[in-house]
N, C-alpha and C positions, 0 to 999 in steps of 0.2 A: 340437599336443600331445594326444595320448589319454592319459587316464586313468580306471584299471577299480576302480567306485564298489560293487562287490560288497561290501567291508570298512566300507562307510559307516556309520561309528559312530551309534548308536541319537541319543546326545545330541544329533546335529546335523542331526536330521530336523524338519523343518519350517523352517528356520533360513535367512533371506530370502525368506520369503515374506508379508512383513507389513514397514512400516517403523517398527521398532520396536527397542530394543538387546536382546540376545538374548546371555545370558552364561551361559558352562561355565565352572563348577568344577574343576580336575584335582588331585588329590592322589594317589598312588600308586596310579596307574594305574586310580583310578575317577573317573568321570566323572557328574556333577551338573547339570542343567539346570533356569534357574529365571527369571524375570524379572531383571530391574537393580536389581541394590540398593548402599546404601552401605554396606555393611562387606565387607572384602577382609582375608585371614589373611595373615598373615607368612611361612606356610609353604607360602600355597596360590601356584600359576601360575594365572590365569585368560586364559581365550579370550573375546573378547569381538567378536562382530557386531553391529553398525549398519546396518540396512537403510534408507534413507532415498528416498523418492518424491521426483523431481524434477519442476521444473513440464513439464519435455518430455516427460514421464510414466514418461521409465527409471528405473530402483533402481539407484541409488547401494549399494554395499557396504563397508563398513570391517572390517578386522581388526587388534584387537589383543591380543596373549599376555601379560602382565603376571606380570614375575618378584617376588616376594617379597622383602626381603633375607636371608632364609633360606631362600628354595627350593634346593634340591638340582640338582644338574648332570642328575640322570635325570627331574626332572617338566622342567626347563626343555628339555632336548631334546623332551621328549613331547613338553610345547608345540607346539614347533615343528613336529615333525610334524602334529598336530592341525591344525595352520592350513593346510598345506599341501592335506590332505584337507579340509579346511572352505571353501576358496578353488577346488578342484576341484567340488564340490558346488555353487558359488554360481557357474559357469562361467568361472572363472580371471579374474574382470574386476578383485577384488577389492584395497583396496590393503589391506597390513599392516604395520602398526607394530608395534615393537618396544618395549616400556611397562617400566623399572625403578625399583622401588618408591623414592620422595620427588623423581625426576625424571621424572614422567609428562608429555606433552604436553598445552597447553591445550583440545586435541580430546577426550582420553580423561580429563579431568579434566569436561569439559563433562557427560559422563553422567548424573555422579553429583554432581547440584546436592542440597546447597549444596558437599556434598564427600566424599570418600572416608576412613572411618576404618579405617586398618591395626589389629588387633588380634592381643594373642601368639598362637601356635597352629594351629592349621589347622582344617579344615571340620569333622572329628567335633569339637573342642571348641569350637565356635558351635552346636553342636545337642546339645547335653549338655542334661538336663534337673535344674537345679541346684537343692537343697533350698533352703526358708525360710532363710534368714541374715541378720542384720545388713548393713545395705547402706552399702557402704565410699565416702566421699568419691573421686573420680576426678578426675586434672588434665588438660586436653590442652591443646595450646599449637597456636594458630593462624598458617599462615603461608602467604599468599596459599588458593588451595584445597586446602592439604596440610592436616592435623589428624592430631595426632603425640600418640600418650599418652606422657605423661613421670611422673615420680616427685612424689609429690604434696607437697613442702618448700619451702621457702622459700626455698631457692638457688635454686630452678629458677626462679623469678620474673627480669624484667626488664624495662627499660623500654623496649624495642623491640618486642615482641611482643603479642599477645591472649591470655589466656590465659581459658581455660573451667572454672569448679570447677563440679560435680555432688554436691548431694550428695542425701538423702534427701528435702528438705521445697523446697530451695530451688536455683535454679540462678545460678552469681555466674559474670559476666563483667567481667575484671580490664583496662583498656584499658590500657598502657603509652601514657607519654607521649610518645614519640617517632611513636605508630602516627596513621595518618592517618584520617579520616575515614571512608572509603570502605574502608578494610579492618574496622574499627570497625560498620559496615552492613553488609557481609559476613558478619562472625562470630555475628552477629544470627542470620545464617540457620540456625548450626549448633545453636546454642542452643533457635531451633524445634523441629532436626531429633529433638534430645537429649530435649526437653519432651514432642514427638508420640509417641517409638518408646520410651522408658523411663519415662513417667509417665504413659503416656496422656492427656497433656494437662494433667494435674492438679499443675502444682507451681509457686510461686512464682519471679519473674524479676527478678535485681535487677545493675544497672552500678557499678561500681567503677573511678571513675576514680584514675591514678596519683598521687599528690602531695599528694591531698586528706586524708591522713591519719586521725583518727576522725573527720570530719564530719559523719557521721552515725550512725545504730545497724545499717545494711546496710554499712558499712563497719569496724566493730568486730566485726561477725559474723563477716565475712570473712576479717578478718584473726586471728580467732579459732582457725581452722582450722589456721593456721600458727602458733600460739605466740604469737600477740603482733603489734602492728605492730614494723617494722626497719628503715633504709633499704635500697634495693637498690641493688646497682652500679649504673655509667653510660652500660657496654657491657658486654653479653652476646655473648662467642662462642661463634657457630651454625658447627659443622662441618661440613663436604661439603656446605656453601652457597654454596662461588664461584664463580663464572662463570670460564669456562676464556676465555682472549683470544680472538676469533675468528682464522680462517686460510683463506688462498685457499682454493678450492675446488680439488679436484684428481681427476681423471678417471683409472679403470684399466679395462683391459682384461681377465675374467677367461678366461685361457686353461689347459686341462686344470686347475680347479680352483683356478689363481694368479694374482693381479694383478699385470697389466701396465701401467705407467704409459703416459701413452696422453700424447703430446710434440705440443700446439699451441701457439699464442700468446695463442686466447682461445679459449672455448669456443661451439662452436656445434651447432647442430642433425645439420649434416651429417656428424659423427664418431662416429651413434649408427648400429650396421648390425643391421638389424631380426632376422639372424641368429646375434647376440652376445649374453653379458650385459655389465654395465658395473657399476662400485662408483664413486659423488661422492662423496667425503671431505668433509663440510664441518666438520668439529671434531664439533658438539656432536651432529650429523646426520650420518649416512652411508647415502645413498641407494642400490638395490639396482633395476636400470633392467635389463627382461626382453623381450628381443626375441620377437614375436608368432613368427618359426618355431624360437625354439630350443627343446629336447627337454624332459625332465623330467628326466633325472639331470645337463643342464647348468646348467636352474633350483635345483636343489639344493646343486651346487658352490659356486654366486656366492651363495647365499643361507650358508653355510660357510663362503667367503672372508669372508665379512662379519662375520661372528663370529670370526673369527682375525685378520681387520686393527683393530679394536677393541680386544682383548685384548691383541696387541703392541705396540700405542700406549699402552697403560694407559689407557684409557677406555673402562671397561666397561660408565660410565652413559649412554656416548652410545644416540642414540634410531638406531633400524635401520630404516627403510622401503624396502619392497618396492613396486616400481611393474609395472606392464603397459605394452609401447607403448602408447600412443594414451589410455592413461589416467592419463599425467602431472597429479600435482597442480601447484599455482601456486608452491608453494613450490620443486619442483625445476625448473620452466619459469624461474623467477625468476634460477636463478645461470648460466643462459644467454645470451651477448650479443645474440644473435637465434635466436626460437621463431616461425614463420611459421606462422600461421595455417592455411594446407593443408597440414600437417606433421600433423594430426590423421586419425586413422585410420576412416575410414567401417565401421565394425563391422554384422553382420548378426545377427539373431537365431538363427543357426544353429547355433551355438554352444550355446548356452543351449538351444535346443530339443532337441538331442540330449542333454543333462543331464538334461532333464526326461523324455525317453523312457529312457531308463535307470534313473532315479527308479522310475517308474512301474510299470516292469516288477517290480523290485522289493517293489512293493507300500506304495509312500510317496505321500504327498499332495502333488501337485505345483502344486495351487491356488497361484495367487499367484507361481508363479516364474517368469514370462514376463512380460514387458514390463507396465508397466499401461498403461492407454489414457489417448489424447493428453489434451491439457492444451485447454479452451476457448478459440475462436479469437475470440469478441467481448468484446473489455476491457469491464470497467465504471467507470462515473464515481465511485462513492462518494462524490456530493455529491448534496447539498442543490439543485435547479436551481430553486429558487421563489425565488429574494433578488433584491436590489436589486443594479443593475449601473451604476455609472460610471465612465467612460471621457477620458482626457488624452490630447490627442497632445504630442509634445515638437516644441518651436521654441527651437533655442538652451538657453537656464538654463529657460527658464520652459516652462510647460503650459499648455494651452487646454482648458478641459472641451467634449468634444461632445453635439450635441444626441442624444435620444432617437433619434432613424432614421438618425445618422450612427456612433453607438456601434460596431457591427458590419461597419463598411467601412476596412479597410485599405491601407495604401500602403506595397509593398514597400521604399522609401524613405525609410520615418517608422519614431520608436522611438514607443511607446505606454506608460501607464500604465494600470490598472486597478482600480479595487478592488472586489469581491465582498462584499454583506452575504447572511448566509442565518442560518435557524435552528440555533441548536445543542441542545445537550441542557438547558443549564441557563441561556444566556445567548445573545445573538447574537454568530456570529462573522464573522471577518473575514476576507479572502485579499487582498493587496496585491500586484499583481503587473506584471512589465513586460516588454514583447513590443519584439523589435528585428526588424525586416525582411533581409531577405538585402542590399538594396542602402542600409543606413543608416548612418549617419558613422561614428566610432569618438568623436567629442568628443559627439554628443546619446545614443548607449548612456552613456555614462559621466556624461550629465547625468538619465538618467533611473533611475540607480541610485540617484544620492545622491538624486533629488526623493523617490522611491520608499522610501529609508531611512529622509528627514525625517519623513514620514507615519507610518511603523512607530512611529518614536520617538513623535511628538506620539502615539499613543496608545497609550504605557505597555511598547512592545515587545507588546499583548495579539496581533496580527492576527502571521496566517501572511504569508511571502514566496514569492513565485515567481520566477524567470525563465527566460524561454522566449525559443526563436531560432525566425525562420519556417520550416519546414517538417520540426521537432522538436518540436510542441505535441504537448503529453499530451493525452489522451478528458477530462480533467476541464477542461480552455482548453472546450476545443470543446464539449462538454456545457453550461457555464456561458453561450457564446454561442448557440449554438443555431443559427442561420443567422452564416454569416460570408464575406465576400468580401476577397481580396486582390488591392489593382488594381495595376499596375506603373508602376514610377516614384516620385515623391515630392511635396509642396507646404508642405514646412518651409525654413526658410531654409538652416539647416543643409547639406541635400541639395542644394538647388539653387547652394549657393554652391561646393561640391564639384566639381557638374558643369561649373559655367562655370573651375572651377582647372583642369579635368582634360581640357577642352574635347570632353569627350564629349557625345553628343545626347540630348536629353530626351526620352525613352519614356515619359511620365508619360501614364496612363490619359486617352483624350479620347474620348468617348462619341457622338462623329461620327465616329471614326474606323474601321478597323478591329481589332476586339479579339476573343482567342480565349479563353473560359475553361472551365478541366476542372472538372468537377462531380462531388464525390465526397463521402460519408457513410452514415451507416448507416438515417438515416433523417428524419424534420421536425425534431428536437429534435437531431440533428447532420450538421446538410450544412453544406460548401461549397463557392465558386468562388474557385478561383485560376486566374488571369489568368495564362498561357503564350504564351510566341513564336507570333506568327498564321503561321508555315509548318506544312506538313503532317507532316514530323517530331515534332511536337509531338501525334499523337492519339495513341492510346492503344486497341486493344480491349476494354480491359476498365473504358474508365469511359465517359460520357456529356460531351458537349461543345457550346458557345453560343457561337457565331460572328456577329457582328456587324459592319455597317456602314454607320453612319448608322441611317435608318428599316427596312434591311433586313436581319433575322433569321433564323438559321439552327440547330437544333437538331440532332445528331447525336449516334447510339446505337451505341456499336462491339459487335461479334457478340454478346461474353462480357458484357452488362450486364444486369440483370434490370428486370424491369416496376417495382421498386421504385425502381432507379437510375433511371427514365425517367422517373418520379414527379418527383424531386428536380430533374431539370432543370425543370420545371412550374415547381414554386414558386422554385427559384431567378429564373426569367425573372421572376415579377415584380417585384424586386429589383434588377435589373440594366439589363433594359427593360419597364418594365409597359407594358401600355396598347397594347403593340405585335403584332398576328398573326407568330407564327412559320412558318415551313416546316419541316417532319422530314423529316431523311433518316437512311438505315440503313446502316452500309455497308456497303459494296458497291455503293449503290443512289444515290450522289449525283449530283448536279444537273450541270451546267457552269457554273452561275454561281457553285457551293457554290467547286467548284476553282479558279474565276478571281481569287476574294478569296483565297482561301488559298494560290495558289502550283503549282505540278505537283504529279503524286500522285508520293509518293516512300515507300519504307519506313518503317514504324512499330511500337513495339514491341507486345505483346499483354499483357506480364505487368503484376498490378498493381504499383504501388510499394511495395517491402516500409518496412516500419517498424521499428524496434527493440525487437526481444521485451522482454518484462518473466522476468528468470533469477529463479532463487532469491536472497531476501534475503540479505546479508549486512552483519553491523551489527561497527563497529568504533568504539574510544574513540579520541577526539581528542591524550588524556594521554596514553595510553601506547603509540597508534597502533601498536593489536594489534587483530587480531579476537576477538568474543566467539562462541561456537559456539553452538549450540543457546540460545538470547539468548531474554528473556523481558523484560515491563514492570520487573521491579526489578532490572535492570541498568542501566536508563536511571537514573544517580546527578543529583541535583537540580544538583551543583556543577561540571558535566562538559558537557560537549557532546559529542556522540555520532553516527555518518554512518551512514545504513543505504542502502546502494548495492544496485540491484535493476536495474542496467545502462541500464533505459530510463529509470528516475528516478535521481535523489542526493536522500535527503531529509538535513537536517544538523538535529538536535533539539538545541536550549537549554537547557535546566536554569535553573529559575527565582533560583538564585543564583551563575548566572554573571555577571561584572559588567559594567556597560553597554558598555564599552570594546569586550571579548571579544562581546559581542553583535554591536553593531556591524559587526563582523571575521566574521562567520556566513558571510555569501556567500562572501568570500575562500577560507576553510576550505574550502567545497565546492570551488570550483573548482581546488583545490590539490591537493586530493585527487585530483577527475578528473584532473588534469596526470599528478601520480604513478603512477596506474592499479593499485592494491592487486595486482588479481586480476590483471593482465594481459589486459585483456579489451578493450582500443583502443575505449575511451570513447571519442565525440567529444566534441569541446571544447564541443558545440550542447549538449548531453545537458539537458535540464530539469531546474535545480535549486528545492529547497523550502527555506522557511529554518521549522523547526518549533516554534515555542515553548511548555514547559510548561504546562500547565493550559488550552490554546488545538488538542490534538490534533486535527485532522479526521475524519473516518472512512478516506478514503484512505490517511492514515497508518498509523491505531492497528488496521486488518485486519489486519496482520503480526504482531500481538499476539495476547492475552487480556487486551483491556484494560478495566482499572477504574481511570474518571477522578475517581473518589473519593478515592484517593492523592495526586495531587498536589491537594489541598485540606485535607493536612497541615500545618500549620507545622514549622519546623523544617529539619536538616538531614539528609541521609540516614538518619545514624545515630540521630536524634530521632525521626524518621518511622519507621522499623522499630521501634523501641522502644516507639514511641505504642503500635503493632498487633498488637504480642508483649502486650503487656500487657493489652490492649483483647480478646483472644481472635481475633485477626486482620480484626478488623471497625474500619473508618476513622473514625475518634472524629468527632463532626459538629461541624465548628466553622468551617467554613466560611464567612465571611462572603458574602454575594449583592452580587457587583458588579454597577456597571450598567453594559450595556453602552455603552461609547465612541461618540460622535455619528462620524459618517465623516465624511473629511476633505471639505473646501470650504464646510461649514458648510450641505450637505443633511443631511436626515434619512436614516439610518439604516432606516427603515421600508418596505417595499417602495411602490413610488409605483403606483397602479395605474392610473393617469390614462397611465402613462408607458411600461409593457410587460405583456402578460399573458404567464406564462412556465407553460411544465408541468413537472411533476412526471414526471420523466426516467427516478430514479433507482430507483422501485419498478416491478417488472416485475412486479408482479401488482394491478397498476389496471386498474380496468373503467371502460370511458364509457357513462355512463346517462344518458339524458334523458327529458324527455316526463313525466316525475314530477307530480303536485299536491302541493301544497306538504305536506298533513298527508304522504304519503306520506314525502315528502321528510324533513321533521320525525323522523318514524319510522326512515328509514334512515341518516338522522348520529347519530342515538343509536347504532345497534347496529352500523353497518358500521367497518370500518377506518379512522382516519381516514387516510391515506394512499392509500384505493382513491376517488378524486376525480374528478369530470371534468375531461379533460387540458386542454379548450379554454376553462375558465373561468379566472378571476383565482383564485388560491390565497387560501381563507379566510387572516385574520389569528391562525396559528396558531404559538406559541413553541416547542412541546416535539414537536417527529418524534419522537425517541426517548427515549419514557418509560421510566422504570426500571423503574417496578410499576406494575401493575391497580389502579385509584381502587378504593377501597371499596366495598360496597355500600350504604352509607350516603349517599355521594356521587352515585351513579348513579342510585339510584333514583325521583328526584324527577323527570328527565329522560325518564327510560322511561318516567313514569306520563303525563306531559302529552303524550309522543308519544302514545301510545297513547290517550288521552282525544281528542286532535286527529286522530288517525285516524276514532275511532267517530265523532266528532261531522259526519264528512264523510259518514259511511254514513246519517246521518239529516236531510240539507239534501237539494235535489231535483238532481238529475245535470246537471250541466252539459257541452252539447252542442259546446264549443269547447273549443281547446288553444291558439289562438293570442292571443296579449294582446287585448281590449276596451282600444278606446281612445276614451278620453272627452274629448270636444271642450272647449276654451278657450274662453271666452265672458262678458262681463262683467255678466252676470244673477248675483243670488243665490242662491246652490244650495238648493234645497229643505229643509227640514229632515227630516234621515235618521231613521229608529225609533232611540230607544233601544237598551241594548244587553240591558236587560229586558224589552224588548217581546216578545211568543211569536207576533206574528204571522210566516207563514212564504209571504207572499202576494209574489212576483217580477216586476216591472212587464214590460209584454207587450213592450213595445218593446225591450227586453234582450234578448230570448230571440231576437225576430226581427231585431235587428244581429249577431247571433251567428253564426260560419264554422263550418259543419259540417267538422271534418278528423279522420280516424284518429288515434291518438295511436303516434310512428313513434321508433324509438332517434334516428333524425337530425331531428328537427323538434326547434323551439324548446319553449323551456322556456317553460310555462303562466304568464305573468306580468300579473295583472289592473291595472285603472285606473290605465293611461298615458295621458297627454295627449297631445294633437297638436301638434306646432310645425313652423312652415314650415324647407324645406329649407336656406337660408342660415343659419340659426342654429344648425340641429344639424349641421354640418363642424366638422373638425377644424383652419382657416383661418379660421372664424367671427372679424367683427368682435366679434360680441354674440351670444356661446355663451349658451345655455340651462343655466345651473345644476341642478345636484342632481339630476342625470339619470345612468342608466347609460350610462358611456359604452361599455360594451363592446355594449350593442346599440340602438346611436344611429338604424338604421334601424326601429326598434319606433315609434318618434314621427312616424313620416312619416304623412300620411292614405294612404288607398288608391288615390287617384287620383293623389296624387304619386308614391307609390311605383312606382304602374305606370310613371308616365313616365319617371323616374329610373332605374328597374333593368330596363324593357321586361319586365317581367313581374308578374303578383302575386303577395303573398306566399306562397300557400298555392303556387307553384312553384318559389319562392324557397328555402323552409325545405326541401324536398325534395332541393337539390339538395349535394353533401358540402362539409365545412365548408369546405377549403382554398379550394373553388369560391368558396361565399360572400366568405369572407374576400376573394377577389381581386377581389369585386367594389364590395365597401365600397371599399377602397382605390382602386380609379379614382374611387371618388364622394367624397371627403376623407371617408369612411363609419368610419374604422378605425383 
């Protein structure tokens, strides 16, 4: 379809090129451009675009024309044309509704949060400039996001509705007793909107509930306005407020301008011919479905038809949407009995590029109207990875806790439990989660849910839920583990008593046998190995691979892997098999003994294995199992459970006054949903679900936000909570009580165990690794640096608050900064010390001398210090300067020790060794030792129980 944009109306210049809503005015054929506001005239039609960035980085377009109930027959044709020209302009991809004033869609109601106020008149009388007056009491009456001015009496009243008085000093919202809570918190919002744009903020706020009669003097006010208190009736009828019965959906063909009813049995994809238009009847909706080669005065026809099949139905409120092939929404895919996924049309920017070259010519800004750029391809964790991690596997009803170095080894066979402690903002939180294998029963998944529940319950419902299926874990599984292996097979009862019903053979992981595992992550803080069929089928070009059999190891790198992938098999190996010399091969370049364990060379794929993107959010209410649009923190109602599906995740958020029952029931809800599939987007059943509960947000969650977890530390309910904050000047009254955080279940502590993992700090990408420091430096730079810019490979200080709300004081700071900085100077005036590597002071059953005072001012250094002292460079990768450690023989400092040596760091257990032990134990000395990078080290503490 060409169309010639020479006539391209001034108002709609720049118009998609930013995702933002972008609304024209039209009154009598002038045309008004201006941001999104909530007041819309009775007389006016409005055009309104929605430009929206998706995460695949295309712009989304919406149009919609909004009739007044007194617009005129000639602004609403405008309309219409206007859009037409506005949807050429935006490269015809656009979809466009059809909006008549008190039956807008929940999409074009979404805009204009809290909501849309119609007033009499049109555009020149909203820009009148109105003398001084006595300023008149106003009523409006609330009804879902409509706000309707009514006549301001006391008939108008009723006890199904909200009603809003305004008047000069004071703003009274009247609740009818029939209204529910949640529309009650809603009407809160217009009230704001009424307080912020005509009182500048400045006018008092007061609730009238229905029944309560003069109970107080804000309700004798009130009722003052109206004569008097009166009873009201018991029903109020609301006209051109019913729902029309719904009706099959019904398909036409429009041919020279007229609908043809189009005669199948059900409706399907393959009755739509790309060189047609099409009219869906569905009652309240009548879709307008535009094949990519038909013409422009065919597009016009069906878009005609559409307005005269409406009309001769007598439903002139129904809503009209225009669709493009290929740019089907969910709602008309939905009354499809099948919509096959390559039925979507591969679109080119070609399209749009010629828009833009005709723009241009022009002489328009055509900034911003081409694609934006992709969407980032490495997820991030959004967690906390410094917490305490323990780990259940399931046998039967009951769980087994595993030890510290067995926490991260799985069996595709076994269901698992989890539970995550990490810092929060105010308090420590929780992740309770549970991991089921590709080959595990169906009765131990369903025992590790309820164990899994138990645990949420015994504390308080405060911890989040997960559950995860193998080889659909989220970046936040695998961030929290860090290294993770999955061996094949099983060694619960459960699985094995399976395999012997089923009389299939046990391929349970044997470590003299032969086993193949693909090794894949992004980097030390997320790899793993899962354990694959040992045939050659099973490689892969584009990951790295560990083949084993018995004492004989074999590493392999396929073409497509980088020096970073070949990294990960390193440290995977000692994991899997330490202690053992491997062979590399490349391929192309393998052995004959590589292929005689593995089978003939046969085909293998190259690509990697895709994952499930993360789409755009979309959150829906459980109640009234609608979507909310453009969705914000105070939608999420305290009494409501609410789903935010983002394709790759389901999170399902709780509401701190839902009741335990409906709690409980939280998983179910998710995966009900997934069954369902809202959007039509073939969820799988695997899809990782979150169970989220109030005042326990994660940050993984609350990014889809602007969140302030100050709210829900409201008492109250919805409507108590907005009330508090209307009243309060929008600041969260503090009355918060400080819980404490819940012991974790099995009756450990809560507290990260540092005897038991050192974990890094994953989650900030702008950590620096510093070592080689002296202590006063040291001192000096935890005062001033970040506390989150850490060294990765140390134990994470005992720190509560990652994310502080405000800058300490200078009051509080200053004390800190001064004894740094005292303890710096005081290092510039002792005599230089020629070592970096710890002095270690021998054990021995003499009485230690008596040391100076600490008033003594002599500054005389015994000679013998100076000459046990290791001349070394001071190097980012050498140890940390840690003075007067003792010596202890090597049996006592293992991590195996019968009679460990107390009060020692165990993260560097090799510092206690003498030097002559050390040499013999590590075949080298220290000062070649600390030289060489950490992973290295690391792997060599571990062959020595060092680690």
């Amino acid at each position: 379809m060409s169309v010639s944009l020479k006539d391209l109306d001034p108002a709609f210049q720049g118009a998609g090129q930013k995702a933002y809503p972008f609304i024209s005015w039209i009154q009598c054929y002038f045309y008004f451009s201006t941001e999104c506001k909530n007041v819309i005239f009775n007389l006016t039609t409005s055009v309104v675009n929605v430009t929206t960035s998706l995460k695949s980085g295309a712009l989304r377009h919406d149009i919609h024309y909004w009739l007044g109930k007194d617009t005129s027959q000639d602004e609403a044709g405008a309309a219409a044309i206007k859009t037409v020209e506005l949807d050429a302009a935006l490269g015809g991809r656009a979809v466009q509704y059809r909006e008549v004033q008190g039956h807008e869609t929940e999409k074009f109601l979404s805009y204009f949060k809290p909501c849309i106020i119609p007033l009499e008149g049109g555009i020149a009388s909203g820009f009148k400039h109105h003398e001084a007056e006595e300023y008149k009491p106003r009523l409006f009456v609330c009804r879902g996001k409509h706000v309707v001015h009514v006549p301001c009496v006391r008939s108008t009243l009723n006890h199904d509705d909200i009603f809003i008085l305004d008047t000069q000093t004071k703003i009274f919202q009247f609740n009818g007793s029939n209204s529910s809570i949640q529309e009650r918190a809603k009407a809160l919002g217009v009230v704001q909107y009424i307080k912020d744009n005509y009182h500048h903020g400045k006018c008092d706020v007061a609730a009238i509930e229905d029944g309560k009669l003069m109970a107080d003097a804000e309700s004798g006010e009130f009722w003052g306005f109206f004569g008097g208190f009166a009873p009201l009736p018991r029903k109020a009828a609301i006209n051109g407020n019913k729902k029309s019965d719904p009706i099959p959906p019904k398909l036409y063909r429009v041919e020279k301008g007229q609908p043809e009813p189009e005669e199948a049995e059900s409706l399907t994809r393959n009755l739509l011919n790309t060189s047609k238009c099409y009219l869906l009847d569905c009652g309240t909706e009548v879709f307008v479905w535009i094949g990519r080669t038909t013409s422009l005065d065919e597009r016009k026809s069906a878009s005609a038809a559409a307005e005269e099949l409406v009309q001769s139905l007598d439903r002139p409120k129904s809503h009209i949407i225009r669709i493009i092939e290929g740019f089907e929404t969910v709602a008309f895919r939905s009354k499809f009995v099948s919509w096959p996924e390559a039925s979507q049309v591969a679109v080119s920017e070609d399209g749009r590029g010629k828009v833009a070259a005709l723009l241009k010519r022009q002489g328009i800004n055509v900034k911003g109207l081409m694609k934006a750029g992709p969407a980032k391809d490495e997820p991030q964790p959004y967690i906390d990875c410094t917490g305490n991690l323990q780990v259940w596997r399931i046998n039967g009803n009951e769980k087994t806790l595993l030890s510290a170095s067995e926490q991260s080894k799985f069996y595709g066979g076994d269901c698992y439990i989890f539970q995550y402690s990490y810092p929060g903002e105010e308090k420590e939180e929780h992740l309770i989660g549970t991991w089921f294998g590709k080959q595990s029963v169906e009765d131990e998944q369903t025992s590790s849910i309820a164990l899994a529940s138990k645990m949420v319950e015994s504390m308080k419902f405060l911890p989040s839920q997960a559950r995860f299926y193998e080889g659909s874990e989220p970046i936040q599984f695998f961030a929290i583990f860090q290294s993770f292996v999955v061996f094949k097979g099983g060694v619960s009862e459960g699985y094995k008593k399976y395999n012997t019903e089923q009389g299939s053979a046990d391929d349970t992981y044997d470590e003299d046998g032969v086993a193949l595992f693909r090794v894949q992550g992004s980097g030390p803080d997320n790899m793993q190995s899962i354990q694959v069929d040992a045939v050659p089928s099973s490689l892969n070009s584009s990951y790295c691979y560990i083949l084993h059999s018995g004492s004989t190891v074999f590493t392999w790198s396929g073409n497509l892997t980088s020096p970073e992938d070949q990294e990960l098999v390193e440290r995977q190996l000692d994991i899997i098999k330490p202690n053992l010399q491997s062979r590399t091969h490349k391929e192309g370049a393998e052995s004959e003994q590589f292929w005689q364990l593995l089978g003939p060379k046969t085909e293998y794929p190259s690509q990697k294995i895709a994952r499930e993107p993360e789409s755009d959010p979309h959150l829906f209410s459980c109640s009234f199992t609608k979507e909310i649009h453009n969705f914000t923190q105070d939608d999420l109602m305290t009494e409501d459970t609410f789903i935010l599906d983002c394709h790759s995740d389901i999170f399902v958020w709780v509401g701190q006054l839902v009741d335990s029952k409906n709690k409980s029931q939280a998983l179910t809800i998710g995966e009900k949903f997934v069954e369902h599939d809202f959007l039509l987007e073939k969820l799988t059943p695997k899809v990782p679900i979150y169970i989220i509960m109030e005042g326990s947000e994660p940050p993984f969650f609350t990014r889809f936000f602007t969140w302030d977890s100050a709210k829900s530390g409201i008492h109250g309910n919805s409507f108590q909570r907005k009330l508090a904050l209307l009243k309060n000047g929008g600041t969260p009254p503090i009355d918060k009580p400080k819980r404490r955080a819940p012991a974790s279940y099995g009756g450990r502590s809560s507290v990260p165990d540092k005897s038991q993992r050192s974990r890094s700090m994953s989650f900030s990408p702008d950590r620096v690794r510093v070592r080689g420091r002296s202590p006063a430096f040291n001192a000096l730079a935890a005062t001033f640096e970040n506390a989150n810019m850490r060294n990765m490979s140390t134990p994470p200080p005992m720190i509560r608050k990652l994310y502080p709300k405000s800058a300490p004081s200078d009051s509080t700071i200053a004390a800190p900064k001064s004894a740094a900085i005292a303890a710096l100077t005081a290092s510039f005036n002792t005599a230089p010390r020629e070592t970096i590597i710890p002095r270690i002071r021998k054990v021995n059953a003499e009485t230690p001398k008596e040391m100076p005072t600490p008033n003594s001012n002599s500054k005389e250094t015994p000679k013998e210090n100076s000459m046990d002292s290791i001349r070394e460079d001071a190097k980012e990768d050498e140890a940390e300067d840690e003075e007067g450690l003792s010596i202890y023989p090597y049996d006592r400092l293992t991590t195996v020790s019968s009679d460990p040596v107390a009060e020692i760091d165990i993260t560097k257990r090799e510092t206690y060794l003498s030097a002559a032990e050390f040499k013999e134990k590590f075949g080298m000395a220290k000062v070649a030792f600390y030289k060489l990078p950490k992973w290295k080290q690391n792997k060599l503490k571990v062959a020595l129980h060092l680690f």
